[in-house]
C-alpha positions as CSV (number, residue, x, y, z in Angstrom):
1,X,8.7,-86.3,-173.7
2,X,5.4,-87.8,-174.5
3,X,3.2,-87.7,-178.0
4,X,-0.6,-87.5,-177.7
5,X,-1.5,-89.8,-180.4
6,X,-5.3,-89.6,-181.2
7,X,-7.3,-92.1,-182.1
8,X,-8.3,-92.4,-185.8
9,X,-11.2,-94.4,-187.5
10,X,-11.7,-95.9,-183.8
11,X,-8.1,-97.6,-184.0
12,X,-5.5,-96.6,-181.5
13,X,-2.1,-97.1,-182.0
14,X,-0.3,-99.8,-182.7
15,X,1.1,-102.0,-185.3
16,X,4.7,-102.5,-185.9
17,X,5.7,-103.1,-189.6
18,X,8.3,-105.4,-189.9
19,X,12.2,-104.0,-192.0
20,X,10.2,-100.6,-191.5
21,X,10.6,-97.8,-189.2
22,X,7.2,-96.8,-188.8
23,X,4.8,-97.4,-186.5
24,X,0.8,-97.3,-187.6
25,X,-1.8,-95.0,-186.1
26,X,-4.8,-95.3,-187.4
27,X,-4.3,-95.2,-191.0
28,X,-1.3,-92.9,-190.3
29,X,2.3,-93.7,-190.7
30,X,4.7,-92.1,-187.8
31,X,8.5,-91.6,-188.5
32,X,9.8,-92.9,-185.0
33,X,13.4,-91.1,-185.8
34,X,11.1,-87.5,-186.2
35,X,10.7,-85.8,-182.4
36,X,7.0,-85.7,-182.3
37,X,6.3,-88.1,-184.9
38,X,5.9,-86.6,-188.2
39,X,3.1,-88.1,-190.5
40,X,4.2,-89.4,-193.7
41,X,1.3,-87.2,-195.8
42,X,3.3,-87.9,-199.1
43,X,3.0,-92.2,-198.6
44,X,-0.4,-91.7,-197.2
45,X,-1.8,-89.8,-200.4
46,X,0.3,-92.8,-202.7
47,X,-1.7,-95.3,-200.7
48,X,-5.1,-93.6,-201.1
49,X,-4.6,-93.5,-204.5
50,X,-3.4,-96.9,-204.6
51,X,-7.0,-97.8,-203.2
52,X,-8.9,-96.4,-205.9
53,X,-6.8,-97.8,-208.6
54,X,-7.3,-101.2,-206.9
55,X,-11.1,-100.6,-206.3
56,X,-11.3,-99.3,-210.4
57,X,-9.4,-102.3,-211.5
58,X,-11.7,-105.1,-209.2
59,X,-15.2,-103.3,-209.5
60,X,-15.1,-101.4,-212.7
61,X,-12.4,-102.7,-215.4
62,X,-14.5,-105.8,-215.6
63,X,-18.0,-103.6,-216.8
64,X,-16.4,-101.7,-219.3
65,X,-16.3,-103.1,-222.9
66,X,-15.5,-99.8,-225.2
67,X,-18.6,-98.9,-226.7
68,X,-17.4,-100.5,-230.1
69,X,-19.1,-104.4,-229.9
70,X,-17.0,-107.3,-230.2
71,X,-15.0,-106.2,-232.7
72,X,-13.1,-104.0,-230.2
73,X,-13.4,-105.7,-226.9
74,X,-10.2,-106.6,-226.4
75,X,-8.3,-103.7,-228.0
76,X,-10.7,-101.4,-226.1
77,X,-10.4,-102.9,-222.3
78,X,-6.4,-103.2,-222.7
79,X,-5.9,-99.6,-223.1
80,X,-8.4,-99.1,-220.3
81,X,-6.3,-101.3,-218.1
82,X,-2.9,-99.7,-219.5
83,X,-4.3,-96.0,-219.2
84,X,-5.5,-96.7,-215.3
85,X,-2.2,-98.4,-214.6
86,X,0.0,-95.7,-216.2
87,X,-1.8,-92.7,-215.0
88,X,-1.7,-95.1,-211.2
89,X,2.3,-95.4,-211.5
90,X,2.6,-91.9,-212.4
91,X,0.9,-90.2,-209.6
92,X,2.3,-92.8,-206.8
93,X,5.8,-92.4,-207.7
94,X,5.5,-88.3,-208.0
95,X,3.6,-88.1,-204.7
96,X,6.8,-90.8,-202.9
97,X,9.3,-88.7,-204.7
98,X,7.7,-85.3,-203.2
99,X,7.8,-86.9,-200.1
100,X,11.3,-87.9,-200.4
101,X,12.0,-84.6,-200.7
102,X,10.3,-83.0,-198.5
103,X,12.2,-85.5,-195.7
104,X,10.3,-88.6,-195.6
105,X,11.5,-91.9,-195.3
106,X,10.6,-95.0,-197.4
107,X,11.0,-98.8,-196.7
108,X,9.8,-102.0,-198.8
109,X,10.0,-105.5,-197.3
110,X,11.4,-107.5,-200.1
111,X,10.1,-111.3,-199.9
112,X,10.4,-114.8,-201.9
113,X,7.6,-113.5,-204.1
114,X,9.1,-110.3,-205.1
115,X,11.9,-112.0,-205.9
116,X,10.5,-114.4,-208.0
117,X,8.3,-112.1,-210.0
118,X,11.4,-109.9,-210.7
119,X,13.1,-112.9,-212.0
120,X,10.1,-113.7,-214.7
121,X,10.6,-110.4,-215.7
122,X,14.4,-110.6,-215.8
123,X,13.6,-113.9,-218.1
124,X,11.3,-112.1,-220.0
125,X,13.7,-109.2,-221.2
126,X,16.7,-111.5,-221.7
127,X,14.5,-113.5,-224.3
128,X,13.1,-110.3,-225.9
129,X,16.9,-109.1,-226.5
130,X,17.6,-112.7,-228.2
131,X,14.8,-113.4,-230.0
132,X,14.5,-113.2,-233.8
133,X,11.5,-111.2,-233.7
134,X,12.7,-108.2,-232.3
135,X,10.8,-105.3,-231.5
136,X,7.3,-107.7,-232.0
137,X,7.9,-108.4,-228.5
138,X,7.4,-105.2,-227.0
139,X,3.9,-105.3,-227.9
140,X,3.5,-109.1,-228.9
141,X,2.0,-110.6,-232.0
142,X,-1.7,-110.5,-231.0
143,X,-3.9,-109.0,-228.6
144,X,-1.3,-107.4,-226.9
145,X,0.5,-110.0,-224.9
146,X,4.0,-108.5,-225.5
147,X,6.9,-107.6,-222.4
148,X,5.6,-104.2,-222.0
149,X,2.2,-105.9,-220.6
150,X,4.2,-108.2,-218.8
151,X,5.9,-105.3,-217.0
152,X,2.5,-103.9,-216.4
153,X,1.2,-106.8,-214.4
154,X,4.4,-107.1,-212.2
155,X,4.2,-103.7,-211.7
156,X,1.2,-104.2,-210.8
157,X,2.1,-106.8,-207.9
158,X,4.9,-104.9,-207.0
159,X,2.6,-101.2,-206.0
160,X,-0.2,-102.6,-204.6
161,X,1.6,-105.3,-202.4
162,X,3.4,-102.5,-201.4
163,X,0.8,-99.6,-200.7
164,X,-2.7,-101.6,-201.0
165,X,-4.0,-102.9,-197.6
166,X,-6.9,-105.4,-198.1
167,X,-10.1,-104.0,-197.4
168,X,-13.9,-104.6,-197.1
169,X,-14.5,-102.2,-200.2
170,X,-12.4,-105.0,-202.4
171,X,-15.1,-107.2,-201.5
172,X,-18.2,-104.5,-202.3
173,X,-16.6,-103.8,-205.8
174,X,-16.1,-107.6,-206.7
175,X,-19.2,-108.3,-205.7
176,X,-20.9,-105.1,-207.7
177,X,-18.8,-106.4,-211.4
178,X,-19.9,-109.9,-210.3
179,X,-23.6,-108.5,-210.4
180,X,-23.6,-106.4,-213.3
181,X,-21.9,-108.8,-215.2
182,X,-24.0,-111.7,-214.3
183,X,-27.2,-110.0,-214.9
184,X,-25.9,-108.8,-218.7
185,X,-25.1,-112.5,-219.3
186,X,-28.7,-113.7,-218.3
187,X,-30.0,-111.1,-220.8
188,X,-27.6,-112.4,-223.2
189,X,-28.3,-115.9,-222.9
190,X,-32.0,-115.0,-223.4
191,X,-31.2,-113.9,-227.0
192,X,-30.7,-110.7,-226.5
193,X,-27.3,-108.4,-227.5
194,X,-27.7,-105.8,-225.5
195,X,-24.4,-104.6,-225.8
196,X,-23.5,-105.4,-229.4
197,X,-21.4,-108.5,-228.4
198,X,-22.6,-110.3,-231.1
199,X,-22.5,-109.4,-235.5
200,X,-25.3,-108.2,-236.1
201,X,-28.7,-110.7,-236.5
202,X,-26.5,-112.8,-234.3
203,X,-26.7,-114.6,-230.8
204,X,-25.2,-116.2,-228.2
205,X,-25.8,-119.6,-229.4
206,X,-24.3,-119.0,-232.8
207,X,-21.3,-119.6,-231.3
208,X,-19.0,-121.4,-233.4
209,X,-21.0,-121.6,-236.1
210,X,-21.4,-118.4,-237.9
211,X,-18.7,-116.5,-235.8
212,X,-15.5,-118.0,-234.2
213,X,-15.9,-118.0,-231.1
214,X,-18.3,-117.8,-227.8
215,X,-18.9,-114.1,-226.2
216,X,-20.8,-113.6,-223.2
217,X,-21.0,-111.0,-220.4
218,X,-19.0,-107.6,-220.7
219,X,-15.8,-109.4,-220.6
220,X,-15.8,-110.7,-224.4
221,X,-14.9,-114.4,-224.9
222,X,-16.6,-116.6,-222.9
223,X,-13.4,-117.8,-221.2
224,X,-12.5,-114.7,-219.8
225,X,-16.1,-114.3,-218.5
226,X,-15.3,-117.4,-216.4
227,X,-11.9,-116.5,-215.6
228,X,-13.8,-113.3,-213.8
229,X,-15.9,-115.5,-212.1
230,X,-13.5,-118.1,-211.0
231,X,-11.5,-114.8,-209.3
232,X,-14.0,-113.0,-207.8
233,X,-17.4,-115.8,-207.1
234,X,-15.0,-118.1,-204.8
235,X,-13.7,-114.4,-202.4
236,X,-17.2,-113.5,-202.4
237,X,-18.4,-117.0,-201.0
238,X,-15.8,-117.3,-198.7
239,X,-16.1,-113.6,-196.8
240,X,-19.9,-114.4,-196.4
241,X,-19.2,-117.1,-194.9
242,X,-16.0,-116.3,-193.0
243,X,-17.5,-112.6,-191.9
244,X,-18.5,-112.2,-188.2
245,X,-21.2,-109.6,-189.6
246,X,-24.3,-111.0,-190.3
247,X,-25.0,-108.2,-193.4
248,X,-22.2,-109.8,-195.0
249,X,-24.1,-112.8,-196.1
250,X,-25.5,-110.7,-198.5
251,X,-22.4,-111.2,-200.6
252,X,-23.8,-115.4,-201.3
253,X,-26.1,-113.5,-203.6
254,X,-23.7,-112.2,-206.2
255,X,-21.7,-115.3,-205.2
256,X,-24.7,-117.6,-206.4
257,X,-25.4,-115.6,-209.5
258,X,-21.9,-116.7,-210.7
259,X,-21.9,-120.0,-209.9
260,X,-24.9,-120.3,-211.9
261,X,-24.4,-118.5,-214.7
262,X,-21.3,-120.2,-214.7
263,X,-22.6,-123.4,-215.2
264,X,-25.2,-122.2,-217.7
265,X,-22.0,-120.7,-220.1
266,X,-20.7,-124.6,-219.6
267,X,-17.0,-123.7,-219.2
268,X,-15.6,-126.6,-217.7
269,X,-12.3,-124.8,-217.1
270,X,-14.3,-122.0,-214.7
271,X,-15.9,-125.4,-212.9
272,X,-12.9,-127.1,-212.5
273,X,-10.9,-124.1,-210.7
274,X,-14.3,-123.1,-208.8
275,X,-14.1,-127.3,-207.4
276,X,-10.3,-127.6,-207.1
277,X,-10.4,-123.8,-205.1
278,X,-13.3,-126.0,-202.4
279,X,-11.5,-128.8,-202.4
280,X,-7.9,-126.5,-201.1
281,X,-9.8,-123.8,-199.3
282,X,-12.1,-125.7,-197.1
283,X,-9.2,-126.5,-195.1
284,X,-7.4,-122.9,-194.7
285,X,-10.7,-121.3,-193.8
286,X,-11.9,-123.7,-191.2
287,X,-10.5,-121.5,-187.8
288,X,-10.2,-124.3,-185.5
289,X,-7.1,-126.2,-186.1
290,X,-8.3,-129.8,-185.5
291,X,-11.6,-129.2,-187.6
292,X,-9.2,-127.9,-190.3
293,X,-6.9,-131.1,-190.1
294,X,-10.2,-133.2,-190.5
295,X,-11.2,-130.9,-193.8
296,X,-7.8,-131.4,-195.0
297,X,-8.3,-135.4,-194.7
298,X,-11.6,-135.3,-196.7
299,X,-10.6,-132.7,-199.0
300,X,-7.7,-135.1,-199.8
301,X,-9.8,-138.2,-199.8
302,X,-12.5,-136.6,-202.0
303,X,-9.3,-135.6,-204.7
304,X,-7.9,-139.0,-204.4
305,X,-11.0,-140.5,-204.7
306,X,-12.5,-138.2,-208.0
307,X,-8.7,-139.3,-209.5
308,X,-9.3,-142.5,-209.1
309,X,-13.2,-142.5,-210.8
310,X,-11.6,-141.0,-213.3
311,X,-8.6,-143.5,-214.3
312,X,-11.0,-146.2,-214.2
313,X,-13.6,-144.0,-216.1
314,X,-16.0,-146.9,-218.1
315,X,-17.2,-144.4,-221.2
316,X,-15.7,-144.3,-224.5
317,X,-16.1,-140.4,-225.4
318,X,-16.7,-137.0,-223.4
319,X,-15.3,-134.8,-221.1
320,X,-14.6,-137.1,-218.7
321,X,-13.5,-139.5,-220.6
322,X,-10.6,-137.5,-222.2
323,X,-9.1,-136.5,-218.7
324,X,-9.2,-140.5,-218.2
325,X,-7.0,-140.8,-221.2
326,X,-4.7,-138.4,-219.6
327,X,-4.1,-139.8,-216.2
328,X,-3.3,-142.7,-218.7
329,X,-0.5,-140.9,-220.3
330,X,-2.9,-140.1,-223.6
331,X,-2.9,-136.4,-224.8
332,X,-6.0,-136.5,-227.3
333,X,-5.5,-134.1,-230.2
334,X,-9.7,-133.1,-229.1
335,X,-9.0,-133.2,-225.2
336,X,-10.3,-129.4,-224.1
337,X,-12.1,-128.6,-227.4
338,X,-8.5,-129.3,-229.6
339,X,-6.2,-128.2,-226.7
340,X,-4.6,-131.6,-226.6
341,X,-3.2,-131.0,-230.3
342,X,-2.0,-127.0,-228.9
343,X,-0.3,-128.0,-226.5
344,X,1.2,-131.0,-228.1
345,X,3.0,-128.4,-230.3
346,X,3.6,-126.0,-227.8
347,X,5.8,-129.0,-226.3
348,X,7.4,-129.0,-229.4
349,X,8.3,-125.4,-229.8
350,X,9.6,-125.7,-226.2
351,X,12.2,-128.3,-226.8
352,X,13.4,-126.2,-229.5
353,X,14.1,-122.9,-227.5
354,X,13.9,-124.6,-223.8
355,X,16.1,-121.8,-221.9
356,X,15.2,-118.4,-223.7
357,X,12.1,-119.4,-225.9
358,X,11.1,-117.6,-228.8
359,X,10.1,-114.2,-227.3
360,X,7.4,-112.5,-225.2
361,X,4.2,-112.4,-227.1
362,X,5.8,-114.2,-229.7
363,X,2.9,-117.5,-229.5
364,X,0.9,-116.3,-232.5
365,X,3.9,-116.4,-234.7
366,X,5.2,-119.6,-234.0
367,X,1.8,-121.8,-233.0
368,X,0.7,-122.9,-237.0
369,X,-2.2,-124.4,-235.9
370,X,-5.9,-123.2,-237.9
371,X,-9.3,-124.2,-237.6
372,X,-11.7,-124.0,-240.1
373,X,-15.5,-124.0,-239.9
374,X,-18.5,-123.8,-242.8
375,X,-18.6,-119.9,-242.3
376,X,-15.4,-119.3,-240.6
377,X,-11.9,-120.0,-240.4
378,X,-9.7,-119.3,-237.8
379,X,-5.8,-119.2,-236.7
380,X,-4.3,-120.4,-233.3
381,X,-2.4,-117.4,-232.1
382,X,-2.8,-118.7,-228.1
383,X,-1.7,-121.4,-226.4
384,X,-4.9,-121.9,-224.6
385,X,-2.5,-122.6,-221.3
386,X,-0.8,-119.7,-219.5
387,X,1.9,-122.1,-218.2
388,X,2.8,-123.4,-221.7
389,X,2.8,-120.0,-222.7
390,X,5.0,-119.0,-220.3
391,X,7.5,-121.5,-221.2
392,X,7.6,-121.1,-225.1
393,X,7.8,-117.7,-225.1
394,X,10.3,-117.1,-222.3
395,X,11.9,-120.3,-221.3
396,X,11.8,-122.8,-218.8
397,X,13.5,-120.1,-215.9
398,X,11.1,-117.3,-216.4
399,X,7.9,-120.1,-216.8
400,X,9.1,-121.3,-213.1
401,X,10.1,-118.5,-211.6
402,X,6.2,-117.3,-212.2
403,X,5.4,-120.6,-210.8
404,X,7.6,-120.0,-207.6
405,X,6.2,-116.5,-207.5
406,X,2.1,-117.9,-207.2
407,X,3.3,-120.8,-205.1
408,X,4.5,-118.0,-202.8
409,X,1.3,-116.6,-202.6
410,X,-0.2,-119.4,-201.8
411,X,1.9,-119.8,-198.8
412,X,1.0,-116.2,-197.7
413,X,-2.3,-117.3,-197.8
414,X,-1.9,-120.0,-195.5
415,X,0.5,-118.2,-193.2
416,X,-2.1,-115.6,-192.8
417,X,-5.1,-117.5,-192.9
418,X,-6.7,-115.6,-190.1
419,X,-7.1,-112.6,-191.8
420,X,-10.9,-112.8,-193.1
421,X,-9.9,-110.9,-196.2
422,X,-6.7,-112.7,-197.0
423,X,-8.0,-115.9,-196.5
424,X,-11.0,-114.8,-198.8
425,X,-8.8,-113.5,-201.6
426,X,-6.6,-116.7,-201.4
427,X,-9.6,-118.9,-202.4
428,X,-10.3,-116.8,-206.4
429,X,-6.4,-116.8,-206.7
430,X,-6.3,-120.9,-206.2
431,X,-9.3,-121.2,-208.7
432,X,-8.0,-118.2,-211.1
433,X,-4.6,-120.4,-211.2
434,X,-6.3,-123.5,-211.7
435,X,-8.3,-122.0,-215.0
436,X,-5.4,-120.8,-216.0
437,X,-4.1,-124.2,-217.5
438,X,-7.1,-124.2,-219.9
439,X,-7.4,-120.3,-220.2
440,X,-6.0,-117.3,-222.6
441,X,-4.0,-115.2,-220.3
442,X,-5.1,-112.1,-221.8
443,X,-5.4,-108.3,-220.6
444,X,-9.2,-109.1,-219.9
445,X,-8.9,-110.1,-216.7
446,X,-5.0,-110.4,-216.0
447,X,-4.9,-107.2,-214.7
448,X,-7.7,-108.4,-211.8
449,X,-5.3,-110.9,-211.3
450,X,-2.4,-109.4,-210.0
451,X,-4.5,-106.9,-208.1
452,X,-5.2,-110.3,-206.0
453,X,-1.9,-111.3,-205.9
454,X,-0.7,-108.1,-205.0
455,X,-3.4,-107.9,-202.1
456,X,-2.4,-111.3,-200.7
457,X,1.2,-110.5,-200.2
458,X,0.5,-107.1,-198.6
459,X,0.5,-106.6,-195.2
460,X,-2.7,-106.8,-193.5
461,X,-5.0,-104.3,-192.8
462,X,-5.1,-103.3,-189.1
């Protein structure tokens, strides 16, 4: 017996998904074991909702800022983030389980990343249950950095690698935050406060002096506006220039926006991971194999080459002259505006509690570091480096296994290079990761994050 299959959005059948009995139609799912080939409505409807979370959390999440000014920022677009994922989780897993039900059947291919991530979460509850702190961890000291956002973000990972395909409208809503974003930054940087970021009779460049702290954008600190633009500038650049559509150079506009607004904010961290995410990319999105080979050779020369400028850096104070110092095996307490003197503690606290650490979220209560200016003073409750963060709160296991788990992704990326969107997504993850060593790690653009990573080691769209 023979099943008409009919062509849907112009695709006719036919990809196999590997560990899966299913073949896909269109944008259907056929059960092969069903005579006539039942559709899978129930994982269909889980995977359409799946897209709009995904499309909320990459083209909206980053706009919203809670009405309430700084003073709420952060409180304001975690609950927005952990709101949109609960109500996501809840209505995927009661539409799979009426499926179930109802007779379908469900399949997840398992790989080194999943594996990994459910280790740093295995990490992360073992050190919760030992630490001293308790119940703090569930939440965290400050701003929310506790297990229970920890499981969010995997969770994360885990349903949209699952039920997210990478599409084109990833693209559209990164480059619509990128846009809005970068235009309310401009405004900001022109004096204005157009949306309360700033005490009021304050500006942007009263940073530091009678506030602690730099704001800019709609994503609070000024780090985290960076962070956004190291994540979604280098996609944006990449599928414009990748795309075999001609309309899709449109997207170097909100591409150059960022890039320059970036460098106006002056976040050397955002620079760095925007350079270091060329410098790697260049070669994976080259098509033809030999040219690539050749990029990798430059790409590699060029790295070599800045390294060794640096070491043999002539200048006695700045930027550059610090990162000399550390390819010299010199940690200055001022390296990365005081970050040398964090982490130089943070390597302490870490030797104390190397296998467990102190707790999830635990970093504010531990780090007894405080800054004090003429109108403010301030206490150190981040490590100001995920990684170190990672490994002081949770242990050296759980600190690599997240390490394994993004080193994974990065070898999707490669593998799959091909894919216009993959290889496009691959290029902010590189540069998110990179920031990462100098940023917060917080809820303001986490979440974006592991919506990436998540969409990297899907399977790709058809």
């Amino acid at each position: 017996m023979t099943t008409q299959v009919k062509k849907i959005d112009g695709f006719s059948p036919m990809e196999k998904r590997p560990g899966i009995g299913f073949e896909m139609r269109g944008r259907i799912w056929y059960d092969e074991k069903k005579p006539g080939g039942d559709v899978s409505m129930y994982l269909n409807r889980a995977r359409w909702v799946t897209d709009q979370y995904t499309l909320l959390m990459l083209g909206v999440f980053p706009l919203f800022w809670g009405f309430e000014g700084y003073d709420w920022i952060t409180e304001s677009k975690y609950w927005f983030f952990a709101v949109a994922t609960g109500l996501w989780l809840a209505a995927v897993t009661l539409l799979l389980v009426v499926g179930a039900v109802k007779g379908e059947r469900y399949a997840v291919s398992v790989r080194a990343g999943h594996m990994f991530m459910g280790l740093f979460l295995l990490m992360g509850a073992m050190s919760a249950v030992n630490s001293e702190f308790g119940s703090l961890c569930f939440m965290g000291a400050s701003r929310n950095t506790g297990y229970f956002t920890n499981v969010l973000y995997v969770l994360i990972f885990f349903g949209v690698s699952w039920l997210a395909r990478p599409q084109r409208m990833h693209i559209w809503a990164m480059a619509v935050s990128v846009t809005v974003s970068t235009v309310i930054a401009a405004i900001q940087l022109f004096g204005l406060n157009p949306l309360h970021l700033f005490p009021n009779g304050t500006n942007y460049y009263d940073k530091y002096v009678l506030w602690a702290g730099a704001f800019l954008g709609s994503m609070g600190n000024v780090g985290t506006f960076s962070a956004h633009l190291c994540l979604a500038v280098p996609p944006l650049a990449a599928f414009a220039l990748r795309s075999p559509c001609r309309r899709d150079r449109l997207y170097l506009i909100p591409a150059a926006l960022g890039l320059v607004l970036m460098t106006l904010c002056d976040v050397e961290a955002g620079l760095l991971g925007v350079l270091v995410s060329l410098l790697v990319s260049l070669p994976v999105l080259i098509r033809d194999r030999c040219r690539s080979c050749i990029a990798g050779c430059i790409s590699g020369g060029v790295t070599l080459s800045g390294l060794g400028v640096l070491y043999f850096w002539p200048g006695t104070s700045g930027t550059l002259w610090e990162m000399s110092r550390v390819l010299h095996g010199e940690l200055l307490d001022s390296f990365g505006s005081h970050r040398g003197q964090i982490w130089k503690r943070c390597w302490e606290l870490f030797l104390e509690k190397p296998w467990l650490g102190a707790g999830p979220g635990t970093a504010a209560r531990i780090l007894d570091i405080t800054w004090e200016g003429e109108y403010y003073y301030a206490a150190v409750d981040n490590t100001h480096n995920v990684y170190f963060g990672h490994l002081i709160e949770i242990g050296i296991i759980g600190a690599l296994a997240y390490l394994a788990a993004a080193f994974s992704a990065i070898l999707t990326w490669i593998r799959r290079r091909d894919d216009d969107l993959i290889a496009s997504f691959g290029c902010g993850f590189v540069a998110y990761l990179v920031q990462d060593f100098f940023g917060l790690g917080l809820s303001l653009t986490a979440p974006m994050l592991f919506v990436l990573w998540g969409l990297i080691e899907s399977e790709p769209s058809c």
